[in-house]
N, C-alpha and C positions, 0 to 999 in steps of 0.2 A: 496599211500600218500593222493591221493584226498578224498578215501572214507574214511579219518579219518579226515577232515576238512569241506566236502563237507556242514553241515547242517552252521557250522559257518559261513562260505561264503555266506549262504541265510540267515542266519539273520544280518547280516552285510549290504547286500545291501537292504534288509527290513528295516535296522535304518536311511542308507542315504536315501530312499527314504522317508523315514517318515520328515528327518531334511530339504529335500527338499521343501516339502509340508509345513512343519511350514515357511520355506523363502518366496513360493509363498501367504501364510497369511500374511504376513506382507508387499509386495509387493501391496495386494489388499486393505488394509487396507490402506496403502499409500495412494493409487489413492481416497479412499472411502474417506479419511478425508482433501483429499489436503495436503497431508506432502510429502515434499522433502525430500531426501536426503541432506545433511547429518543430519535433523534435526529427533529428538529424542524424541520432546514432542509435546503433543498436548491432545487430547480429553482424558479421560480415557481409554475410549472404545480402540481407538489406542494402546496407554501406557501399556493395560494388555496386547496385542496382542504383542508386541514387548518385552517386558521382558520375556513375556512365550518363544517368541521363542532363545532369546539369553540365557536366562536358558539354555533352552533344548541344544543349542549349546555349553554352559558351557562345560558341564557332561558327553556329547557323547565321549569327548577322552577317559578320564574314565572310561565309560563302553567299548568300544571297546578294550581298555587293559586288562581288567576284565575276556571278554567274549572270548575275545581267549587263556590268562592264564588260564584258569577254564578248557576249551575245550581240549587244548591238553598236560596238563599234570594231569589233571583229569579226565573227560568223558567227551566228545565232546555234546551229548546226553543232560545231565543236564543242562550243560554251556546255549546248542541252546535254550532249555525251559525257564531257569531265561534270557536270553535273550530277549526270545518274551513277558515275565510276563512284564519285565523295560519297552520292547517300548510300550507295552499297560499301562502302568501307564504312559510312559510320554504321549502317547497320551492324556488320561483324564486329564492329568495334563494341558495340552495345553486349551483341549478345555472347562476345567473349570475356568481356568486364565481366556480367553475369555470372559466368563460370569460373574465371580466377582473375586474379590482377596481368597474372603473365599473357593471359590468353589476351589480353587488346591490346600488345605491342604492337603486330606484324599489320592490324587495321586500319592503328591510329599510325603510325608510320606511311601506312601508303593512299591514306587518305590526309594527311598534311604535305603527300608529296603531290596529289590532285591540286591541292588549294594554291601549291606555289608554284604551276603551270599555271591557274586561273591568272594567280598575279602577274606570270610572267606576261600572258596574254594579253590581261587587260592595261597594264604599263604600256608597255611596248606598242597596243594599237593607239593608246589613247595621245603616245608621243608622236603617233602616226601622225594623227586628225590635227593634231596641232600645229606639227613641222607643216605638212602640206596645208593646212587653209590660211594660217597666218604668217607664216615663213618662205611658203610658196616651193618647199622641197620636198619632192616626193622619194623617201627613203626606197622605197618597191620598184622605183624605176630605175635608181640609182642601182639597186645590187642586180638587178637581171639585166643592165646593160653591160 
C-alpha cells in the first residue's frame, strides 16, 4: 500500500512546508512593520504579504483533495507532478504578491489552471471506478476499441 501513496505523502509534506514558510512571512513581516496580531492592515508591503499567504492557505485544502483523488484512483505519478507544478506556482504566486499585486497574475493563473487538470483527473477517474465496478462499463476499453 505504501508504495502506491508514497510520492503523495512527499508532496503533501512539500506543500505544508511550503504553507509553513508563507506563515513564518507573515510572522516576519509582523515584526518588520510593527503589526500585532490581531491586526490586518497596515503598509502595502505587509497587506501583499498577508493576503498572499492567507490565499495560499485558502486553496491548499483543495489541492490536498485534488492531489490525493487524482493519485490513487488515477496515477499516483501524475497527481505527485501536477502537485509539485501548483506548489511551484503557488510559490511564484507568493513571492510575486510580495513584490506588487500585478506580479501574482501570470502564478495564480497557472496554478488554478494545475488545480482544474487535478479536477479534471480526479472526476473523470472517479466516474471511472464507478461506471466499471457498479455499472460493469469500462469507459478505457470502450475508447481504445
Amino acid at each position: 500500500m505504501l508504495d502506491q501513496i508514497h510520492w503523495l505523502a512527499a508532496v503533501t509534506v512539500l506543500g505544508v512546508l511550503e504553507q509553513a514558510y508563507f506563515f513564518l512571512q507573515v510572522i516576519y513581516a509582523r515584526r518588520l512593520f510593527g503589526i500585532s496580531p490581531p491586526k490586518i492592515s497596515g503598509p502595502p508591503e505587509f497587506e501583499r504579504i498577508f493576503r498572499a499567504q492567507v490565499n495560499s492557505s485558502e486553496y491548499f485544502p483543495i489541492f490536498l483533495v485534488l492531489l490525493w483523488q487524482a493519485g490513487l484512483f488515477f496515477h499516483q505519478g501524475l497527481a505527485a507532478a501536477l502537485g509539485l507544478l501548483y506548489l511551484c506556482g503557488r510559490y511564484c504566486y507568493f513571492m510575486g504578491y510580495k513584490t506588487s499585486s500585478s506580479a501574482r497574475l501570470t502564478p495564480m493563473y497557472f496554478s488554478a489552471g494545475v488545480l482544474w487538470i487535478l479536477i479534471a483527473v480526479s472526476a473523470l477517474s472517479i466516474l471511472h471506478f464507478f461506471l466499471s465496478h457498479y455499472v460493469g462499463l469500462n469507459i478505457l476499453q470502450l475508447l481504445t476499441a
